[in-house]
Every structure is written in structure tokens, then in C-alpha cells.
C-alpha positions, -999 to +999 in steps of 0.1 A: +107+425+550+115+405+521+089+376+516+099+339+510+074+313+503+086+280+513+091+251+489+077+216+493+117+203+488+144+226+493+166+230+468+202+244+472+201+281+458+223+289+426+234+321+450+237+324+485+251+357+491+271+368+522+305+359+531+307+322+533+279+318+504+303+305+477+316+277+501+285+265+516+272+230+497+246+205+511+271+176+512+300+168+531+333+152+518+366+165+499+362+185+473+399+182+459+430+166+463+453+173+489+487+170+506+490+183+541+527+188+554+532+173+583+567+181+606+585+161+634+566+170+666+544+150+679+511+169+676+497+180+644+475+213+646+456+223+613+439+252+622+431+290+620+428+321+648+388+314+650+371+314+685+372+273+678+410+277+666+424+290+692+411+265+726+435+243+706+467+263+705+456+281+743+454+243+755+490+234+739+508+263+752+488+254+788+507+226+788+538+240+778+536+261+801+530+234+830+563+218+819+549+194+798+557+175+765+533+194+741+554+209+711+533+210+679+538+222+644+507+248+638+499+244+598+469+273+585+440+259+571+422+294+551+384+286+555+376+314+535+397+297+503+380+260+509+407+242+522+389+226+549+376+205+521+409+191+506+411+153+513+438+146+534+422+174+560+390+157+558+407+124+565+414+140+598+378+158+600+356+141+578+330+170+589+355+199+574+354+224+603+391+231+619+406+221+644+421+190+635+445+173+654+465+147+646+489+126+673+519+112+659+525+094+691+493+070+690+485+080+648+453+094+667+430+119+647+407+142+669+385+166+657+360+191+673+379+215+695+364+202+728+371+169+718+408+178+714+405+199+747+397+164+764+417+146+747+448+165+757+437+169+791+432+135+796+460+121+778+482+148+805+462+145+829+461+182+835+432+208+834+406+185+845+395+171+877+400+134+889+369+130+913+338+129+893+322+149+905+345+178+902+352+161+867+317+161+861+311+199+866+341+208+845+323+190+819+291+203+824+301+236+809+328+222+783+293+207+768+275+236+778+299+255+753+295+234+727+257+237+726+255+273+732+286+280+707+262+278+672+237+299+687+260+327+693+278+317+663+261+305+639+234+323+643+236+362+662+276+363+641+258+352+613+229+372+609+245+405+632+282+403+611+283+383+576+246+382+561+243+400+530+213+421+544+202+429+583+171+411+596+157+426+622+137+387+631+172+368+633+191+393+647+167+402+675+158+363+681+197+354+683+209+384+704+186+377+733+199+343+731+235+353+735+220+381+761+209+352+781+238+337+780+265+363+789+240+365+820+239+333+830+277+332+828+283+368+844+258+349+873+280+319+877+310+339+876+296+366+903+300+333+928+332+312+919+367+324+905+365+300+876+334+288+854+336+245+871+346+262+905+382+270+919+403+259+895+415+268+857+401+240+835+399+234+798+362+241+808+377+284+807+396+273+783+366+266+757+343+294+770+366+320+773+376+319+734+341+326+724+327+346+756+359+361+765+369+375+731+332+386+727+336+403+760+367+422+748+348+427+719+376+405+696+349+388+672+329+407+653+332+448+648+313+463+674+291+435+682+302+440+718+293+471+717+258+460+706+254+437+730+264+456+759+294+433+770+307+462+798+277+458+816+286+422+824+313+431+854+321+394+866+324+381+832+345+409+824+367+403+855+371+367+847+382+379+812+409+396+816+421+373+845+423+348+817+439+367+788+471+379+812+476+341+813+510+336+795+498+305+773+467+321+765+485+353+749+513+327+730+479+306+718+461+338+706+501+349+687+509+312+676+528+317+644+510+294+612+528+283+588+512+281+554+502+248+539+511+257+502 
């Protein structure tokens, strides 16, 4: 095991390693001047196929799909070449992560991808109870999703897929953490067609494009493999129930168009 002693400050390393070393900085902000294009329909997506890309164009098509006013231009925003930190994208995100969304209808700018999952649903009214109670459950696990997210994420992806060296501490800490998690859904799932109850919800909609796509094994080479993911036969179920969805396939195809 390598040994680290720690410092009294920390101090950002000269090298970080791994694949998103030469991007990370301790500060937020732009980095560079920048001109986004922006088209004629009313929502503007900047974006990429991550799990966190893709609720947003699932949720467009959704309402496409319902019949809806939802067309968007879709502009690609490569994370792994630092545009995230150009300024007019941080304008939209001042925290540099994609999605961003911008409405041309109201000029509103919505960032985090469950924030533009609510803000869609709600400006539709579609996907997401009215009682609240029903409302309140969808949002239970919309929030659930966004807590659980980094540790599945940020930390078993990191450590399992894009660290420059396998750490048997991290890896091990972070995969029973996503263990329990693919549980507790495959539990919830074992008693309800959908994860807020018998409906379709922008709740599904976030969950399903981090625990689905780990279920199909769709994120990182062979972690579902490692994890297990088979063994999980409701969350499985619910799965692929979701991914034969029509605006869920065009959402996961969505054609980008380059931004340079």
C-alpha cells in the first residue's frame, strides 16, 4: 500500500494522475473565453452522453413523446477537453458540470440535471404528481438520486474505472456502498412497478440513467460484472421496462452537434 503522510494545509499536487487529473483545479470559474451557439428552439441543452447527460435529453424526448412542445437544439460540451470551463457555459453553470439548460422562452438558466428534470416537469406539468403526497414520494428518490449519485460515481467509478492505480481500501469501501444501494432499489422495486409507485416519473427517469445503465452494464467496462448487477432480478426487470421506452432510446441516440 503506498503511504501518504498528511500535510497540515493541503496543497494542490503539481500531478494528479488518472483520467481527469489535468482538469481538476481547486477553484471554480471560466478558465477561457467562450462563445456558445445558440439555435431557434426554445430549449437550449449543452451537454454530453454521461449518466447526468442523458436524464436531460430522456426527459425532452418524454415530452415529445407525450405530444408536447419540447424541441431543443442539443450542443456537445467535451468534458474531457475543458469546455465546461469556457465562460459563456459557466454563465449557465457557474459550477462547470453539464447539463445546462437554458429556456429561451422565460431566458431561464437551470443547472444540475434533477433540477432541469423538475423544472421541465413542472413547467409541463407532466411526470410528476399533483397531490403531495404522491409528489412528495416522487421526490423522495429524485433527491435520493442525487445523494447516492457521487457515491457511486465519484467515488466506486472513480477509484474501480479512472484512478491511475487500484486501491483495494476505496474500491472495497465504495463498492459495498453501491452494493447497498442496487439492494435497496432491487427491494423497492420487488413491490411497486415504478421506483415513487405506479407511475413513470422523472423520479425513473434520474435513477434509471445511473442504476439502469449500471444494470446493463453501460458505464464502466465490466464493472457490472464486478458488481454482480444479474443477481438484482427486480432491478433488472425494471431496466429493461424502461430502456424499450421510445424517448428513452431517442435520449440515449440524441444527435450533438459540435460547439466549434
Amino acid at each position: 500500500m503506498t503511504s501518504y503522510t498528511l500535510p497540515d494545509i493541503w496543497e494542490n499536487p503539481s500531478q494528479m494522475g488518472g483520467a481527469w487529473g489535468g482538469l481538476n483545479q481547486p477553484t471554480a470559474g471560466s478558465r477561457f473565453e467562450q462563445h456558445l451557439p445558440k439555435g431557434e428552439k426554445t430549449f437550449q441543452l449543452y451537454s454530453l452522453g454521461t449518466p447526468n447527460g442523458i436524464k436531460a435529453t430522456i426527459m425532452l424526448e418524454e415530452l415529445k413523446e407525450l405530444g408536447l412542445k419540447a424541441d431543443y437544439d442539443l450542443y456537445k460540451i467535451a468534458i474531457g477537453e475543458g469546455d465546461q470551463f469556457g465562460s459563456d457555459f459557466v454563465s449557465i453553470n457557474p459550477n462547470s458540470k453539464i447539463p445546462a439548460l437554458l429556456d429561451q422562452e422565460s431566458q431561464t438558466r437551470v443547472f444540475e440535471s434533477s433540477s432541469i428534470l423538475l423544472y421541465l416537469a413542472e413547467k409541463f406539468q407532466v411526470l410528476l404528481p399533483k397531490t403531495l403526497t404522491e409528489k412528495t414520494e416522487v421526490l423522495n428518490w429524485l433527491f435520493w438520486q442525487t445523494g447516492a449519485a457521487p457515491f457511486l460515481g465519484g467515488g466506486f467509478g472513480h477509484f474501480f474505472h479512472y484512478a491511475p492505480e487500484k486501491l483495494e481500501y476505496p474500491i472495497n469501501r465504495f463498492a459495498m456502498e453501491a452494493k447497498r444501494q442496487l439492494d435497496l432499489l432491487d427491494k423497492e422495486l420487488a413491490k411497486k412497478p415504478y421506483i415513487a409507485g405506479e407511475d413513470y416519473s422523472i423520479a425513473d427517469i434520474a435513477i434509471w440513467s445511473w442504476y439502469g445503465r449500471l444494470a446493463q452494464d453501460n458505464i464502466w467496462d465490466k464493472a457490472g460484472i464486478f458488481l454482480d448487477v444479474k443477481s438484482y432480478k427486480h432491478l433488472q426487470a425494471w431496466t429493461e421496462k424502461i430502456a424499450q421506452r421510445p424517448a428513452v432510446q431517442r435520449g440515449l441516440n440524441a444527435n450533438y452537434k459540435e460547439i466549434k
